[in-house]
N, C-alpha and C positions, 0 to 999 in steps of 0.2 A: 504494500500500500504506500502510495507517494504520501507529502506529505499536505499537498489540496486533497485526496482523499481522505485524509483524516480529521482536515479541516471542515470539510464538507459533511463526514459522517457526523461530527461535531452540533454544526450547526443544523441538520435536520433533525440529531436527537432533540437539540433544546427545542427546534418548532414541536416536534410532537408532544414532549413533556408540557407545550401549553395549551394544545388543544384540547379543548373544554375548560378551560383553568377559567373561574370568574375574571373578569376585569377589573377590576377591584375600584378606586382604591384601596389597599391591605396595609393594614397597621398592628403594631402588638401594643397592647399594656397588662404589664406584670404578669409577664409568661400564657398571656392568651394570644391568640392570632384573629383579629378578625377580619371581614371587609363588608364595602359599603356597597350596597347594590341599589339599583333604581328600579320599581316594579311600580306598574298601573294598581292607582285603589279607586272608587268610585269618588265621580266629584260631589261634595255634599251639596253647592248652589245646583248642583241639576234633577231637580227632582224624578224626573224619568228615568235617572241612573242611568243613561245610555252612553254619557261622558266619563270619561278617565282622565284622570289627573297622575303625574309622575309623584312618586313617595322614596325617599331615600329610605332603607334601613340596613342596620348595623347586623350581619351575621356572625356569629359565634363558628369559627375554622377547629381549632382546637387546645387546648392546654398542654403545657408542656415546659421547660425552660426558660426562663426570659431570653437564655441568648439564642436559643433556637428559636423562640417565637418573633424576635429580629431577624433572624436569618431568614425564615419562612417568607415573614413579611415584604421584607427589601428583595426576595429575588422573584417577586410576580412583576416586578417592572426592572431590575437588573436582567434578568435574564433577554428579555425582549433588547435592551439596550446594547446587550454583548453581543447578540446575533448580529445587531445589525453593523456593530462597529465590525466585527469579521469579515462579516461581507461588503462593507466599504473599503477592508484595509484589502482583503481577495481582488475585489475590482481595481485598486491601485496597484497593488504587485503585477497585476497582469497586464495593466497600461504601460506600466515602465520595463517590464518585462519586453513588451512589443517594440518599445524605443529603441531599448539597445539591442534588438534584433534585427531593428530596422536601420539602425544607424552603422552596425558591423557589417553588415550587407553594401550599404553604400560605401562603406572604405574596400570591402571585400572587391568590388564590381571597378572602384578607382583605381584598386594596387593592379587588377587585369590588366587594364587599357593598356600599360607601359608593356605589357610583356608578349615577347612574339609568339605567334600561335606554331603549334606543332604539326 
C-alpha cells in the first residue's frame, strides 16, 4: 500500500465513522456528552396544529470520564475538520507534484535539442 492509499483509506474511515453521527453541536459537562439537536414541535399560535415551529433540545450521549467526555465531544467537529484538511493538503501534494513533473520534462525536452540524434 503506497502511502495516498493509506491516506485515503484514512480518510474514508473517518467519513464513514460519521455517517449517521448527529450534527450536533456536542459538548461535555462533568463527564456527560451531550448535543443539541433541532426537531419540529407544534406551533402553539396555530391552533389547527398544522404548523411546526423548530425547538432546540439538549440530548443526553452518555456518561463516562470528563476527559473522555471532551474527547467525545470535540471530535464530532475535529474529525470533519481533519478530513478535510487531508484532503486539501492531498490536492496540494498532487498540484506541486504535477509542477515539478512538469517543469523536469521541460528541462528534460531543452537538455534534447542540443544533442544529435542517433
Amino acid at each position: 500500500m503506497t502511502d495516498g492509499d493509506a491516506m485515503s483509506d484514512i480518510v474514508e474511515r473517518a467519513k464513514a465513522a460519521l455517517e449517521g453521527v448527529t450534527e450536533g453541536p456536542w459538548y461535555s459537562t462533568g463527564g456527560v456528552v451531550w448535543f443539541v439537536d433541532v426537531i419540529a414541535v407544534p406551533d402553539p399560535s396555530d391552533p389547527s396544529g398544522q404548523t411546526s415551529m423548530p425547538e432546540q433540545v439538549q440530548e443526553k450521549v452518555c456518561d463516562t470520564s470528563e476527559g473522555d467526555a471532551e474527547f467525545i465531544a470535540a471530535s464530532r467537529q475535529l474529525v470533519p475538520e481533519l478530513v478535510a484538511e487531508v484532503e486539501r493538503l492531498r490536492a496540494e501534494i498532487e498540484q506541486l507534484r504535477n509542477t515539478v513533473v512538469d517543469a523536469a520534462t521541460c528541462q528534460h525536452r531543452e537538455a534534447l535539442k542540443g544533442m544529435p540524434d542517433d
